[in-house]
ChimeraX commands (.cxc) that place a marker at each C-alpha (Angstrom):
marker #1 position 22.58,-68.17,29.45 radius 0.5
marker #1 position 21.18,-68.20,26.11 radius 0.5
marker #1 position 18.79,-70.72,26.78 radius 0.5
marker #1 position 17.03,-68.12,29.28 radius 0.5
marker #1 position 16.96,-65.10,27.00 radius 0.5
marker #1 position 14.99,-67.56,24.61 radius 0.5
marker #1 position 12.37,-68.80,27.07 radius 0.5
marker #1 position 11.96,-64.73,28.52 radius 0.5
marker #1 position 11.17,-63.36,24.99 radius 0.5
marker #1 position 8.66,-65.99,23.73 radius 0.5
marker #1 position 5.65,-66.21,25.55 radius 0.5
marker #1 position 3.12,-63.78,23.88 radius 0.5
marker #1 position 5.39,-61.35,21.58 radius 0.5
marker #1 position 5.03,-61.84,18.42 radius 0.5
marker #1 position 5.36,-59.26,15.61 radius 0.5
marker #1 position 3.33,-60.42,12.44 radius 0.5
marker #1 position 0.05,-60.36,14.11 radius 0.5
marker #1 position 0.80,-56.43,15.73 radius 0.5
marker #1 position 1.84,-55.77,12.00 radius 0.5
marker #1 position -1.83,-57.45,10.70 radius 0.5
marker #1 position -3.90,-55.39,12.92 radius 0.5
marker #1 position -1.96,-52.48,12.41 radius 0.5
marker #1 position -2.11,-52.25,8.89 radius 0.5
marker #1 position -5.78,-52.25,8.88 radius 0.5
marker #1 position -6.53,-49.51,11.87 radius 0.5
marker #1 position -3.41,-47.74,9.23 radius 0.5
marker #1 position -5.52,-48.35,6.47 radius 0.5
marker #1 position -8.87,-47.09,7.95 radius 0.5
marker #1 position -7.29,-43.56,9.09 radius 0.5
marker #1 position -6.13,-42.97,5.76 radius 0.5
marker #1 position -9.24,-43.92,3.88 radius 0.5
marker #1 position -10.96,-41.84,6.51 radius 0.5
marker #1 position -9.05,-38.49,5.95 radius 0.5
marker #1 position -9.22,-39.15,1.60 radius 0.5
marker #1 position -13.01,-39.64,2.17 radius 0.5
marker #1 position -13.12,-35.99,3.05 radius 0.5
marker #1 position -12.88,-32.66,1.43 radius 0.5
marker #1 position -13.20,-29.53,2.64 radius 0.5
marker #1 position -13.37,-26.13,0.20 radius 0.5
marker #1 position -12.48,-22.92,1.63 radius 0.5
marker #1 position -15.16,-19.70,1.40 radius 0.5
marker #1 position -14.82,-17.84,-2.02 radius 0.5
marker #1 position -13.92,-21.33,-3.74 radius 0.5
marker #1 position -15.24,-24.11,-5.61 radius 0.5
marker #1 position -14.14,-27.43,-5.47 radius 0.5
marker #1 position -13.62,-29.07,-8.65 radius 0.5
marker #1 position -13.97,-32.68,-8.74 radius 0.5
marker #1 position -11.58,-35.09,-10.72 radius 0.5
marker #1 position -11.99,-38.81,-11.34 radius 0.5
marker #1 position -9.26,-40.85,-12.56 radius 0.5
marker #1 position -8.28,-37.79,-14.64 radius 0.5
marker #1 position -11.60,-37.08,-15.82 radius 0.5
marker #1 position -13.40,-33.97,-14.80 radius 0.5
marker #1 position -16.81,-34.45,-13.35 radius 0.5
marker #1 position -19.86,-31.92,-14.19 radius 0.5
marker #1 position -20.42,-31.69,-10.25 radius 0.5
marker #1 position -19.17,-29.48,-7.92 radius 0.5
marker #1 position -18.45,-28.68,-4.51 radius 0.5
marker #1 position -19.18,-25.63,-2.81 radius 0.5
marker #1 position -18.03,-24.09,0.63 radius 0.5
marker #1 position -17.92,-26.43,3.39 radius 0.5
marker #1 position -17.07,-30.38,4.58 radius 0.5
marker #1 position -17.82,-33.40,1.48 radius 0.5
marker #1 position -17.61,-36.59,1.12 radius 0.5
marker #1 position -15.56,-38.18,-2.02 radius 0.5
marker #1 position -14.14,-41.22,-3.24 radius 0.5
marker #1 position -10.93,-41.89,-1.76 radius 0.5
marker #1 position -7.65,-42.36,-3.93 radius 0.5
marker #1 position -10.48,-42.11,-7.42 radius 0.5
marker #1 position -11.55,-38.36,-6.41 radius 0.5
marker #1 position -9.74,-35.84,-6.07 radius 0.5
marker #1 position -10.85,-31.87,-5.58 radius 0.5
marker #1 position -9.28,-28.78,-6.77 radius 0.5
marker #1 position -10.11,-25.83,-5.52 radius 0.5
marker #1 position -10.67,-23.05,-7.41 radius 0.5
marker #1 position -11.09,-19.32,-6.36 radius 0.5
marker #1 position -14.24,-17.64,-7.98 radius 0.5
marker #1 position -14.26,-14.11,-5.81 radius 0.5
marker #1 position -13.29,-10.79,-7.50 radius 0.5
marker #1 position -9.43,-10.81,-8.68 radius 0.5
marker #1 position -7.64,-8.34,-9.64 radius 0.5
marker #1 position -5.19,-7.90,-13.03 radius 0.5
marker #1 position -2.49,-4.99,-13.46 radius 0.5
marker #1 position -1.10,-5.02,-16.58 radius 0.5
marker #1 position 1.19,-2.49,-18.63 radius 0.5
marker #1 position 0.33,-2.85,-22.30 radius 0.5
marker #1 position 1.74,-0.47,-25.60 radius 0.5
marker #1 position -0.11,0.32,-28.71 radius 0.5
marker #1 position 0.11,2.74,-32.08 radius 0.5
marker #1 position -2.50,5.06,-31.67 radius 0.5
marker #1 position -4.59,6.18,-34.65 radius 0.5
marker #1 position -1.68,9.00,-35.69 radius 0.5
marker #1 position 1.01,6.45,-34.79 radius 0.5
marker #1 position 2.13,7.63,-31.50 radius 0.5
marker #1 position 3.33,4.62,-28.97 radius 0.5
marker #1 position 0.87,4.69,-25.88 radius 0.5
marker #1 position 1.72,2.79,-22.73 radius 0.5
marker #1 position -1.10,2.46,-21.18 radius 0.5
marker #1 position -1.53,1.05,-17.15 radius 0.5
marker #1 position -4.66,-0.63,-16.27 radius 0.5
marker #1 position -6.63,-2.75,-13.56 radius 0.5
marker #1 position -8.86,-5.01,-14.13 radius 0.5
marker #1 position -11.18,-6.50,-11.25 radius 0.5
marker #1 position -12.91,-9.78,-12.88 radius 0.5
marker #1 position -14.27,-13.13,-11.43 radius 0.5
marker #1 position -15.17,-16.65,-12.51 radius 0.5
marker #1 position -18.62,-17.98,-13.17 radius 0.5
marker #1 position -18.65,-19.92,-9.99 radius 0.5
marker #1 position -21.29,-22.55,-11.70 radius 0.5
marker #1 position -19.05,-22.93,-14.59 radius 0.5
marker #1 position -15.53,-23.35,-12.45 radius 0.5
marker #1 position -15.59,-26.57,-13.57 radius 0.5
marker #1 position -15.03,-25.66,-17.37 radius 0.5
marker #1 position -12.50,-22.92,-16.69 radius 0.5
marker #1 position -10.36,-25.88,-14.86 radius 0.5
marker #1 position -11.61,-28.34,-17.88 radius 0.5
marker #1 position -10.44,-25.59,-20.95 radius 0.5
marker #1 position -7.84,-23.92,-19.30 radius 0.5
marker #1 position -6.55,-25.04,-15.86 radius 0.5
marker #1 position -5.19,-22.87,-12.97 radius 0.5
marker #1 position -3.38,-20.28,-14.67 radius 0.5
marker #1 position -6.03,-19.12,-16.20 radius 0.5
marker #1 position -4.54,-15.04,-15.60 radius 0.5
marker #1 position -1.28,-15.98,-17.61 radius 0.5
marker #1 position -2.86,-17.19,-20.20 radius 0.5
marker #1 position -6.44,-15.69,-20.70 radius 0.5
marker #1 position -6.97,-12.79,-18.76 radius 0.5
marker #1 position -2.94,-10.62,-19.68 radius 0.5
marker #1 position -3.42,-11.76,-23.14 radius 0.5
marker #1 position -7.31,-10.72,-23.46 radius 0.5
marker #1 position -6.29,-7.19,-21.87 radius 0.5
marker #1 position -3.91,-6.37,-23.87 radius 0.5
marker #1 position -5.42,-7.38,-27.21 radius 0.5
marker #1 position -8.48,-5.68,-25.95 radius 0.5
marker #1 position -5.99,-2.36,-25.49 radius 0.5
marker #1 position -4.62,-2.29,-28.54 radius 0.5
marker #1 position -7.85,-2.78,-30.53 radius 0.5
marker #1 position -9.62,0.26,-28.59 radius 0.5
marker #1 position -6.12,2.21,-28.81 radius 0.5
marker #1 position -5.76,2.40,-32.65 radius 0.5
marker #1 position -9.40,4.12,-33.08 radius 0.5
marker #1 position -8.35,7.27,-31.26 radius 0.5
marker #1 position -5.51,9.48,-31.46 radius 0.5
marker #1 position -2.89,10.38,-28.97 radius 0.5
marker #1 position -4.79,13.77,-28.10 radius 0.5
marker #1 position -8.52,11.88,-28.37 radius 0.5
marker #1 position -6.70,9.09,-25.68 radius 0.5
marker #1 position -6.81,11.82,-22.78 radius 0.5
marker #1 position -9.55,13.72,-23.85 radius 0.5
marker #1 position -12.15,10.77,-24.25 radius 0.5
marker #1 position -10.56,8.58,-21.71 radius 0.5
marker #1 position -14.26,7.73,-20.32 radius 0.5
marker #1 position -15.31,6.69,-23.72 radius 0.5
marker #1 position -12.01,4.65,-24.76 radius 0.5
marker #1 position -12.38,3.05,-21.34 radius 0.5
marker #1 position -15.99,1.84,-22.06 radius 0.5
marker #1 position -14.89,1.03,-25.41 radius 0.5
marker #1 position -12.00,-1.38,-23.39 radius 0.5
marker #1 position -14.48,-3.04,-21.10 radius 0.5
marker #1 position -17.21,-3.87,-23.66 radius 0.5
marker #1 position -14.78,-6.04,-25.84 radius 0.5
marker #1 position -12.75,-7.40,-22.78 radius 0.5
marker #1 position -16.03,-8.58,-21.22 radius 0.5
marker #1 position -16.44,-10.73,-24.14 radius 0.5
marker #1 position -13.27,-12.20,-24.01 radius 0.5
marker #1 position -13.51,-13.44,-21.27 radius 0.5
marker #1 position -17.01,-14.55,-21.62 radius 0.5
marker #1 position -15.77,-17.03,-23.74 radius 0.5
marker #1 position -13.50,-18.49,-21.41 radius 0.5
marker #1 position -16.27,-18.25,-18.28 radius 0.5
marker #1 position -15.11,-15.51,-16.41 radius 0.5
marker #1 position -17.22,-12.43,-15.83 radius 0.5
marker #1 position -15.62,-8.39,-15.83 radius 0.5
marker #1 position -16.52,-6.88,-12.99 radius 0.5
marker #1 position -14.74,-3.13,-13.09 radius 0.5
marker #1 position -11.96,-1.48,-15.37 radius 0.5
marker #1 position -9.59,1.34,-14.56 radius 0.5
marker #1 position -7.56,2.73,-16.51 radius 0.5
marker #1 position -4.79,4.69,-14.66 radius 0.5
marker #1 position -2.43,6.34,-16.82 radius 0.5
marker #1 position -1.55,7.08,-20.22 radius 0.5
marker #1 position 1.86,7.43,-21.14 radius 0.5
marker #1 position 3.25,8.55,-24.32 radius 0.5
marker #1 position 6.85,8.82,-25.55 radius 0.5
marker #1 position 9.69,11.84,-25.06 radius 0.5
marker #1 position 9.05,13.21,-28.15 radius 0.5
marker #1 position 5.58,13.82,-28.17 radius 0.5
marker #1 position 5.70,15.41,-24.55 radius 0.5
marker #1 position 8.10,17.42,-26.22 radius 0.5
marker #1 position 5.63,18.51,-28.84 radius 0.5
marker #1 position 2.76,18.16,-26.68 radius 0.5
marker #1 position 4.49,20.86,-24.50 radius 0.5
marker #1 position 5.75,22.94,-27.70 radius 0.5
marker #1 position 2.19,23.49,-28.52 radius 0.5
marker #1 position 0.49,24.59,-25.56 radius 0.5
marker #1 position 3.43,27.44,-25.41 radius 0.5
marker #1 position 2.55,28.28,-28.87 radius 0.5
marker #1 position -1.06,28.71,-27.79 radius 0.5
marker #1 position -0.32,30.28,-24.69 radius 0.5
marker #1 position 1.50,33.50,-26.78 radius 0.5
marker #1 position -1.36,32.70,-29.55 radius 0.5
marker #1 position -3.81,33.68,-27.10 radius 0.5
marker #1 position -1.11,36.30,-25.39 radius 0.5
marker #1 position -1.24,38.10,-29.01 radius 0.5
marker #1 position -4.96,37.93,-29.62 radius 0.5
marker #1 position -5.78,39.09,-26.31 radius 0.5
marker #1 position -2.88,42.30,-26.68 radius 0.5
marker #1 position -4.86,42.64,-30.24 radius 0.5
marker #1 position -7.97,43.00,-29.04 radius 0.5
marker #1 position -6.85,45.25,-25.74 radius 0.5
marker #1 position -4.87,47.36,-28.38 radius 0.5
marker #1 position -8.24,47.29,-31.03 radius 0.5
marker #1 position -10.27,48.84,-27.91 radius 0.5
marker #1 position -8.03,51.42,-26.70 radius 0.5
marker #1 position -7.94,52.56,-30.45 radius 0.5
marker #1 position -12.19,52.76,-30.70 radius 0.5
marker #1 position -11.74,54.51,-26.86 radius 0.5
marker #1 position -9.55,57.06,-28.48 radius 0.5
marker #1 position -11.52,57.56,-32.07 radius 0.5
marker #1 position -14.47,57.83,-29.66 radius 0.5
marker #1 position -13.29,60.19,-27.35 radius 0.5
marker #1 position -11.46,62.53,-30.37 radius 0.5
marker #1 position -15.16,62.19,-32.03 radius 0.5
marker #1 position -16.87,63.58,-29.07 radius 0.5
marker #1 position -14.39,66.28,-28.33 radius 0.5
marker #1 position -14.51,67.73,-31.72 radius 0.5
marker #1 position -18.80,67.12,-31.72 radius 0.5
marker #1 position -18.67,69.09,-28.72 radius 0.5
marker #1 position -16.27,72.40,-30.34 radius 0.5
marker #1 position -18.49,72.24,-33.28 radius 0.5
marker #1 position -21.79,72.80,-31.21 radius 0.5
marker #1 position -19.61,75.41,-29.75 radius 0.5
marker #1 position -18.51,77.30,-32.80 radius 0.5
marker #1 position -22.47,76.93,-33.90 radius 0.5
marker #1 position -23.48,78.69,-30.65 radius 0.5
marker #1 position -21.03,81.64,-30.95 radius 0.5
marker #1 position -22.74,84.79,-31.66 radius 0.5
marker #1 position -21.75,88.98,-31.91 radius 0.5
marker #1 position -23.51,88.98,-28.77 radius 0.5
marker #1 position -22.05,86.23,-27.20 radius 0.5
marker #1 position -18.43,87.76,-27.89 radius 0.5
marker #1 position -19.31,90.83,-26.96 radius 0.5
marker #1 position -20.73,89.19,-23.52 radius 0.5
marker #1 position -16.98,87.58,-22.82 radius 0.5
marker #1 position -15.47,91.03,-23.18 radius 0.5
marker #1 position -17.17,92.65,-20.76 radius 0.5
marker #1 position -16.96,90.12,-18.42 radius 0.5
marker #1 position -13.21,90.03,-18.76 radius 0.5
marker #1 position -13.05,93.81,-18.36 radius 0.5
marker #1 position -15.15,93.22,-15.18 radius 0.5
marker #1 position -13.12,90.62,-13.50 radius 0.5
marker #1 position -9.83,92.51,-14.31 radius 0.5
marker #1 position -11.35,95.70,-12.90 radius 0.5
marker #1 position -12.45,93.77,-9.48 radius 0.5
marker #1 position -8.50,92.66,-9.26 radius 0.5
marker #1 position -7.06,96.26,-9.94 radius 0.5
marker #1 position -5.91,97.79,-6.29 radius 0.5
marker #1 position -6.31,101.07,-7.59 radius 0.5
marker #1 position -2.87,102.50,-8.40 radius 0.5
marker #1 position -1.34,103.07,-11.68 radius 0.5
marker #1 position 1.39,102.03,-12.92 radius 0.5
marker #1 position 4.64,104.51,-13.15 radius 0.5
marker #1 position 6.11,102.98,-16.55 radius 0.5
marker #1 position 5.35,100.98,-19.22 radius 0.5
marker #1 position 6.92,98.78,-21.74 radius 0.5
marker #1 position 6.58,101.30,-24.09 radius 0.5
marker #1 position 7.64,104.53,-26.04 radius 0.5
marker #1 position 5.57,106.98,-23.96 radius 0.5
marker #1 position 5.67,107.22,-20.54 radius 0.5
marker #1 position 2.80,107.67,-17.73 radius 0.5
marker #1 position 2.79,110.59,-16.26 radius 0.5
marker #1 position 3.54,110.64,-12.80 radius 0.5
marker #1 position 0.84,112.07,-10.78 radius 0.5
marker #1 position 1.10,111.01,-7.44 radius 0.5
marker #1 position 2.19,114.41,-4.98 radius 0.5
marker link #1:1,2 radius 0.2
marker link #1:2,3 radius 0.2
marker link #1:3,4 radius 0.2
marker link #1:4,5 radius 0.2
marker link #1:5,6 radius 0.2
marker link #1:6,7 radius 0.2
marker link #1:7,8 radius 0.2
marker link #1:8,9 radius 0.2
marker link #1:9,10 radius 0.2
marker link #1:10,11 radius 0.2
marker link #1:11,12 radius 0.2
marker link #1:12,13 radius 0.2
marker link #1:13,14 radius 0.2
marker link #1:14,15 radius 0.2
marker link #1:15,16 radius 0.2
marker link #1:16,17 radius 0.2
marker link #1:17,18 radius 0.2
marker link #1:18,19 radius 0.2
marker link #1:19,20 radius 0.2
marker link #1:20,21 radius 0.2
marker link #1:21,22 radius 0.2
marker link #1:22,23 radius 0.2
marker link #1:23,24 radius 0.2
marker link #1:24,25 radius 0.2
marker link #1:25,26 radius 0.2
marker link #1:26,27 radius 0.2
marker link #1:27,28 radius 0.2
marker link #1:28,29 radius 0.2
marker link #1:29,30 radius 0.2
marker link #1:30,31 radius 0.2
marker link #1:31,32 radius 0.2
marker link #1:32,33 radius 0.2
marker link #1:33,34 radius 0.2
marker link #1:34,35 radius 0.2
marker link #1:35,36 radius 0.2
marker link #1:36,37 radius 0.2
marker link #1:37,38 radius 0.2
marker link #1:38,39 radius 0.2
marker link #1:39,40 radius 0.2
marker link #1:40,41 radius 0.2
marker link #1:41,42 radius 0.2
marker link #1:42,43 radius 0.2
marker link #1:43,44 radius 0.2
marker link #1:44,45 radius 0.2
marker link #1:45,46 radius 0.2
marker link #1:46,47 radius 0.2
marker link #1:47,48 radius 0.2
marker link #1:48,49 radius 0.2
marker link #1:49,50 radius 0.2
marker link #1:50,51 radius 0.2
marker link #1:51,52 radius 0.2
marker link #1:52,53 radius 0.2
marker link #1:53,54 radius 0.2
marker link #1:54,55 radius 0.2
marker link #1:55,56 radius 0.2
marker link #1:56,57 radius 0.2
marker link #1:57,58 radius 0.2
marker link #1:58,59 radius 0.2
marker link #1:59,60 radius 0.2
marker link #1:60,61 radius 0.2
marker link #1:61,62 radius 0.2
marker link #1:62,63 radius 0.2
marker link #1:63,64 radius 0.2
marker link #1:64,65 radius 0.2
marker link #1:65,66 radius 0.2
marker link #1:66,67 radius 0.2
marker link #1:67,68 radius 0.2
marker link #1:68,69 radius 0.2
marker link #1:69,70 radius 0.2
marker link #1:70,71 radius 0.2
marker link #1:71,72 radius 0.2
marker link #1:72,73 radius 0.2
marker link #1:73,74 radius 0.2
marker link #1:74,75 radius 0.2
marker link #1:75,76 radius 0.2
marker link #1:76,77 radius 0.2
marker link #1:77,78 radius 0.2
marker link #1:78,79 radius 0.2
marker link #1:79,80 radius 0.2
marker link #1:80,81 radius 0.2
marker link #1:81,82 radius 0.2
marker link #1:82,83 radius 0.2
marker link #1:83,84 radius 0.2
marker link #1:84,85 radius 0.2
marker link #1:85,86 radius 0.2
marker link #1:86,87 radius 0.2
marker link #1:87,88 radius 0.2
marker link #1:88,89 radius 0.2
marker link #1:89,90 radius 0.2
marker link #1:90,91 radius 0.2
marker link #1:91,92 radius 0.2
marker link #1:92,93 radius 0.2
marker link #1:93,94 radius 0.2
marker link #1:94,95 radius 0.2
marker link #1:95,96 radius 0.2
marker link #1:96,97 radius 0.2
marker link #1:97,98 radius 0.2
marker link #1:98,99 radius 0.2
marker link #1:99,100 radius 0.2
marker link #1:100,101 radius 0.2
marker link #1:101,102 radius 0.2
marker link #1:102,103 radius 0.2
marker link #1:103,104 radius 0.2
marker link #1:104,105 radius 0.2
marker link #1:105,106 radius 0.2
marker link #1:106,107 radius 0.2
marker link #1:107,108 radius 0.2
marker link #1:108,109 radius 0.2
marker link #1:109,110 radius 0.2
marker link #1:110,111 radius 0.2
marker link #1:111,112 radius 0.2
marker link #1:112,113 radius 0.2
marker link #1:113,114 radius 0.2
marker link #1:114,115 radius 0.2
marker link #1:115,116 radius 0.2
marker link #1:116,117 radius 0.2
marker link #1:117,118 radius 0.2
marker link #1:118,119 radius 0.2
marker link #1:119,120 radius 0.2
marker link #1:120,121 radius 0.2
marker link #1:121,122 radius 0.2
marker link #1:122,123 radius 0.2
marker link #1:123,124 radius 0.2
marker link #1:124,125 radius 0.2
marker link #1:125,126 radius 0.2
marker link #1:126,127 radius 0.2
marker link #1:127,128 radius 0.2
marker link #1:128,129 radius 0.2
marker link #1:129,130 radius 0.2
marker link #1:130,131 radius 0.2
marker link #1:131,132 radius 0.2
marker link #1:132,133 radius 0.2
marker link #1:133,134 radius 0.2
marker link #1:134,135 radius 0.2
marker link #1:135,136 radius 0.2
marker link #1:136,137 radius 0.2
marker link #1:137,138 radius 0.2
marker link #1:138,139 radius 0.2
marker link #1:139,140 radius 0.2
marker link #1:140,141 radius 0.2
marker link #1:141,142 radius 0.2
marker link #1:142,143 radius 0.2
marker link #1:143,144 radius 0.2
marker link #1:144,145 radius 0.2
marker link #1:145,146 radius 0.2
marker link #1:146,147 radius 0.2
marker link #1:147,148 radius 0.2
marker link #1:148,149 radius 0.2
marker link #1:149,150 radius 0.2
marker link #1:150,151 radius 0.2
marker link #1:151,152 radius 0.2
marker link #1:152,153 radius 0.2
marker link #1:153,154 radius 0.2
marker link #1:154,155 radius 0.2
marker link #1:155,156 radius 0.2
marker link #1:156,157 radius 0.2
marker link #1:157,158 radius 0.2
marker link #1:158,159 radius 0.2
marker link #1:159,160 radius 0.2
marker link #1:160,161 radius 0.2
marker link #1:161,162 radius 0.2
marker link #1:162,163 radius 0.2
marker link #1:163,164 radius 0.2
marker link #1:164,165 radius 0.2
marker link #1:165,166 radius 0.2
marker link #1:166,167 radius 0.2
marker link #1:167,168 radius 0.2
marker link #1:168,169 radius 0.2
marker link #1:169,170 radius 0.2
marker link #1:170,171 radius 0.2
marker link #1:171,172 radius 0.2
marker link #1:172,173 radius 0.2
marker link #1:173,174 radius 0.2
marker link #1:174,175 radius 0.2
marker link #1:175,176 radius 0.2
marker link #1:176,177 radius 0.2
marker link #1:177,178 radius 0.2
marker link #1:178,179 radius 0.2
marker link #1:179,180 radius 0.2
marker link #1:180,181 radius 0.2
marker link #1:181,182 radius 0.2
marker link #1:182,183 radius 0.2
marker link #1:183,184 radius 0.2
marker link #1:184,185 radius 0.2
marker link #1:185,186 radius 0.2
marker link #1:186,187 radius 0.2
marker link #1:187,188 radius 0.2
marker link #1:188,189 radius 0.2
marker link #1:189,190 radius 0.2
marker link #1:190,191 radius 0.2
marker link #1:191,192 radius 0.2
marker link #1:192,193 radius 0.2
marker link #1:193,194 radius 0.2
marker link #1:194,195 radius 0.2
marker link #1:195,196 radius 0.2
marker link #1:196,197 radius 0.2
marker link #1:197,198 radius 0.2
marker link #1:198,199 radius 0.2
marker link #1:199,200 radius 0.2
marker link #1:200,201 radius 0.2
marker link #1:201,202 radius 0.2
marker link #1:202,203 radius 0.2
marker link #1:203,204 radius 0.2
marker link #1:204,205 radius 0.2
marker link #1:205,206 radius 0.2
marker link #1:206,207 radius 0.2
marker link #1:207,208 radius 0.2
marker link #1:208,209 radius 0.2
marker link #1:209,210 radius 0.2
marker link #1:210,211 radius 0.2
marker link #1:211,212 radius 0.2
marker link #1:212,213 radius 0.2
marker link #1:213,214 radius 0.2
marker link #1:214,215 radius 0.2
marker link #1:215,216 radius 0.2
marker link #1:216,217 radius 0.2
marker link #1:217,218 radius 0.2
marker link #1:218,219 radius 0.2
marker link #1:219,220 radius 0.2
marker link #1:220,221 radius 0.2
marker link #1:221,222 radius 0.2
marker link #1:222,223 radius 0.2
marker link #1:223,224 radius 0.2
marker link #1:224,225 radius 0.2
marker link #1:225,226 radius 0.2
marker link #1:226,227 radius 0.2
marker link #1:227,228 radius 0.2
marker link #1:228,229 radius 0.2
marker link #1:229,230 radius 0.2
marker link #1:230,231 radius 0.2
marker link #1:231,232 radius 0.2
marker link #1:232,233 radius 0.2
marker link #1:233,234 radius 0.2
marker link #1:234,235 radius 0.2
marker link #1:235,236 radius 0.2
marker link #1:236,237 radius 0.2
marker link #1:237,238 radius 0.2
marker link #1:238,239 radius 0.2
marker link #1:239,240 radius 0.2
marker link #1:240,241 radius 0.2
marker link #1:241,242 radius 0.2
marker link #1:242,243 radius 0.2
marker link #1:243,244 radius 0.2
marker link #1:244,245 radius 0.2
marker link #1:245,246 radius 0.2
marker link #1:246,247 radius 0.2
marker link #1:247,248 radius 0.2
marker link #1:248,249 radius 0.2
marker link #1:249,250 radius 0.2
marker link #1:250,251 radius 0.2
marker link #1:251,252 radius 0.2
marker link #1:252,253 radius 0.2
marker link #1:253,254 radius 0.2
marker link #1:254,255 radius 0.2
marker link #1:255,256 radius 0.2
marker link #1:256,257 radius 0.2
marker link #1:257,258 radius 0.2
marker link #1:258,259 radius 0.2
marker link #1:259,260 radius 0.2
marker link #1:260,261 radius 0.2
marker link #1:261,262 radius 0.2
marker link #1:262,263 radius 0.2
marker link #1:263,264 radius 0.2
marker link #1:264,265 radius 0.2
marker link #1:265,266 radius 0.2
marker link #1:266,267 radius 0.2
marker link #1:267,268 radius 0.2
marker link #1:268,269 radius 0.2
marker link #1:269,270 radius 0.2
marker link #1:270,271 radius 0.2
marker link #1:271,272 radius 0.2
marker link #1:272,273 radius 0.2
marker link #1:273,274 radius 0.2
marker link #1:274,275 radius 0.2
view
């Protein structure tokens, strides 16, 4: 029984020479697929060689490389974007949070060097550092009030020196925004104390001034009223008296009906002469 099993399995199997031409058609698909490297749009591909980092580099799109000597890293170089949340003394020592975003990119002809000087975390350790040095630098110039007021101007201020920093490093600053300011309880508190204290500044000067016209109204108005009996009292004359009376005595005689009166509040009597 044996003796047939033997003679069925040995004519034409044999595994060492599957294994050799294996191993080669193995060999060739592998060396095929590391011969090839493809970098994604917004990306350059950064070429390594046996650790070393070589000036050229790949752009978008299907190279060729060195298998199992090169090796590419990809690197993003469109516009990125940084939050951060950085505190600072202002110039009269009040603590300023202040929120800001940051759209920057890399050089993409210098990707290279950025992998070369810094690596891939180049946001951890350039671009959060950078912002917040660049922060507290432009912060301490200006006071708390100056901070809102000038918030164009400190902003400029911010993205001049940040734009150097990270110049040196091979990244370019596209855009700043700075979103919010925020300062501590107590000077809200005193921020807030003081606009009331305007507010009834400006409530008193106003009832001053209201209360300074209606004074000048008056003094105006007593000044014309007494011009005007003085021009009177010049333009009384004998005559002019005299005039009055009759004109009295005429107006009382168009209202008498005609009848006289019985009594009077007097000593001596009317007579009574009607029949």
């Amino acid at each position: 029984m044996s003796e047939k099993v033997v003679k069925m399995g040995a004519p034409g199997f044999n595994p060492g020479k599957i294994i050799k031409f294996l191993l080669p058609v193995l060999l060739l698909v592998i060396l095929a697929f590391d011969s090839f490297a493809v970098v994604q749009p917004g990306h350059r591909g950064v070429v390594v060689q046996l650790g070393a980092v070589k000036p050229q580099l790949f752009e978008e799109g299907l190279h060729f490389k060195l298998p199992f000597i090169q090796h590419v890293i990809p690197v993003e170089v469109r516009v990125q974007k940084a939050e951060s949340h950085a505190s600072a003394a202002s110039r009269d020592l009040q603590i300023v949070t202040t929120t800001i975003a940051v759209n920057f990119h890399i050089d993409p002809a210098r990707a290279n060097k950025l992998y070369q000087n810094v690596g891939t975390d180049f946001k951890e350790r350039i671009v959060d550092p950078s912002i917040a040095e660049s922060l507290k630098a432009v912060t301490a110039k200006y006071t708390a009030e100056q901070l809102i007021s000038k918030r164009s101007e400190v902003g400029q201020n911010v993205k001049e020196l940040l734009t150097k920093k990270l110049g040196t490093y091979d990244m370019m600053l596209d855009e700043i925004n700075i979103t919010e300011f925020k300062f501590s309880d107590e000077y809200n508190k005193a921020i807030e104390q003081k606009q009331i204290a305007e507010q009834q500044a400006l409530k008193s000067k106003l009832d001053l001034e209201r209360i300074k016209i209606e004074k000048e109204q008056t003094i105006t108005q007593a000044q014309a009223t007494a011009e005007s009996l003085r021009l009177q009292k010049l333009e009384v004359t004998p005559e002019l008296v005299k005039l009055r009376e009759i004109e009295a005595q005429i107006k009382a005689i168009d209202k008498w009906d005609g009848k006289l009166p019985t009594t009077t509040g007097g000593a001596v009597p009317f007579v009574n002469v009607q029949k």
